[in-house]
N, C-alpha and C positions, 0 to 999 in steps of 0.2 A: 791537302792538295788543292782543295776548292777555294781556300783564303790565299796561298797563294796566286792561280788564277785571278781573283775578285782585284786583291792587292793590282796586279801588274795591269788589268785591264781601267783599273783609277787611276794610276799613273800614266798611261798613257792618255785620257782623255785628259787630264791636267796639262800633258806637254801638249796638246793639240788647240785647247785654249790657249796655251800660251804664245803659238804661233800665230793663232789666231791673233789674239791681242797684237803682236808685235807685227803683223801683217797692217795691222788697221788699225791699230794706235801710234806706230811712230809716221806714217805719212801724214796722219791728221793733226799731229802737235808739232809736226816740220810748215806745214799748211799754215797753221794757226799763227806761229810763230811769226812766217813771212808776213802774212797779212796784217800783226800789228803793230811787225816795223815798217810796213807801208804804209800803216795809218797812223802811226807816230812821226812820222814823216811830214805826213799830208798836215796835220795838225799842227806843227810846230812852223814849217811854210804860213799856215792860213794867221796864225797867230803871231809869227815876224810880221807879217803882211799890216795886220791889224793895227799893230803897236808901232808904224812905222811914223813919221813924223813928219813925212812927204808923200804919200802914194804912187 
């Protein structure tokens, strides 16, 4: 009866982590994301800009 117990009480802090993570891991790789096509952005701008042949 007690491994059962033990069992179900590990499975549930695993799903609790995993909320976790998915709490705080998919806004920060949606975050990250944005941010380095706005700075793939910015960079490929400053680089047209560079390379241009009349400023």
């Amino acid at each position: 009866m007690m491994r059962w117990i033990r069992a179900r009480r590990r499975g549930a802090v695993a799903v609790e982590y995993a909320l976790l993570l998915m709490a705080v891991g998919v806004p920060a790789v949606v975050g990250l994301t944005a941010g380095g096509v706005q700075m793939l952005t910015n960079y490929r701008e400053a680089r047209n800009s560079m390379l241009a042949p009349f400023p």
